[in-house]
Residue, then its C-alpha position, 0 to 999 in steps of 0.5 A: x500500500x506504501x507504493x501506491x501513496x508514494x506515487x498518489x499522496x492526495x489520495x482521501x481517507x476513503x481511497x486509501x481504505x478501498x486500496x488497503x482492502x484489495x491484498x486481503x480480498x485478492x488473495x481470498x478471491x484468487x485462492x477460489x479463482x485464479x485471476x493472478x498468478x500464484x507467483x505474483x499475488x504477492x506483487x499485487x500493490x506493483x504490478x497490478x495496482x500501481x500498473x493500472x494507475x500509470x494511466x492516471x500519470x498521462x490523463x486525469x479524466x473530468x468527472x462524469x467520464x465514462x471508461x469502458x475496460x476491455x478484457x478487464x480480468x479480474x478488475x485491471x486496469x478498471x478497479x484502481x481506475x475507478x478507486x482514483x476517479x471516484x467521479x467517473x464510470x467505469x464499465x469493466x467487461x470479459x470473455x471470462x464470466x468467473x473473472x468478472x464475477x472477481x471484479x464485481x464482488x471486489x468493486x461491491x466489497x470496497x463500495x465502489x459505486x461508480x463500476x459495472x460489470x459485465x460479462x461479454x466480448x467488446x464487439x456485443x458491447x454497443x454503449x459509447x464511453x469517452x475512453x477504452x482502456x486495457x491491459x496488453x489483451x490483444x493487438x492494437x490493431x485488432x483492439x482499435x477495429x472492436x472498439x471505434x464504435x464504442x467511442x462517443x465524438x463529444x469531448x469532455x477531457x484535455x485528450x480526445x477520446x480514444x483508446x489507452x492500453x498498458x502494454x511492455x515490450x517492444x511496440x514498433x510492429x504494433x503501433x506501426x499502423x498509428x505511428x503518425x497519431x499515437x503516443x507512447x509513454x514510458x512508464x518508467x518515467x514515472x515510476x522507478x521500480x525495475x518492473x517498469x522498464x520496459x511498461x508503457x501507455x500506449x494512446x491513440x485518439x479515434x476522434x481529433 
């Protein structure tokens, strides 16, 4: 939990409450269903945690933002998102019903209020949000022609809408496509842990 307020020290009491209480019921859940893997669970603060919340270190979403969370898991990046920004929605969707099942019973837990969850593939997902993010679940190319239609053209924050994934590795192939318009941002210029060398944000507006 230290790791998290390092980071984000303007959190209020009732943030810092609702990050304290995912090691406990991530471990619980994840002893049930394998959201995290068992080797890793004890990496949750810093590779799960504060990993999401590098999208919060390139855009700080207006309040009444609306972030649909493709591939969500067991809550990532949508939970620590939706903690961070109390005044946003977070719609957290996956393929795999018992790892939303994770992230629904985590969310109502803590008191989240502001989470939906919802068990499906992005191309049956037809409402409009502001953003699309995600966590390295598949091609950005592939990613981009699932999810256009589920960005709305108003604008309501500093970037245009658009799509932000947290990826690693070497990303030129990838972004090729969207080399004149994305932005990569290296995550290791904000947070000094080694595990984030080679993580990064990758954004790509749909709507200029």
């Amino acid at each position: 939990m230290q790791i998290i307020e390092k980071y984000f020290p303007y959190l209020n009491e009732n943030q810092k409450s609702q990050f304290s209480a995912l090691d406990e019921l991530y471990k619980d859940w994840n002893s049930k269903i394998n959201v995290i893997s068992r080797k890793d669970i004890d990496n949750l603060y810093t590779h799960h945690i504060l990993h999401s919340l590098g999208i919060a270190k390139i855009i700080q979403f207006t309040p009444e933002s609306a972030i649909m969370d493709v591939g969500t898991g067991g809550g990532f990046p949508g939970i620590p998102l939706a903690i961070l920004f109390p005044e946003c929605k977070f719609h957290l969707l996956d393929r795999i019903g018992k790892k939303v099942r994770v992230a629904s019973e985590i969310a109502q837990s803590i008191g989240l209020q502001n989470v939906t969850c919802r068990h499906c593939g992005v191309e049956e997902e037809k409402s409009k949000f502001d953003f699309v993010v995600s966590r390295a679940v598949m091609p950005l190319n592939d990613l981009m022609k699932l999810i256009r239609k589920n960005i709305r053209k108003e604008q309501q924050n500093a970037m245009p809408n658009g799509l932000i994934c947290l990826k690693g590795g070497e990303l030129q192939n990838e972004v090729a496509p969207f080399k004149k318009i994305s932005i990569i941002y290296n995550l290791k210029e904000y947070f000094k842990e080694e595990y984030f060398d080679t993580k990064k944000v990758v954004y790509v507006p749909v709507y200029k």
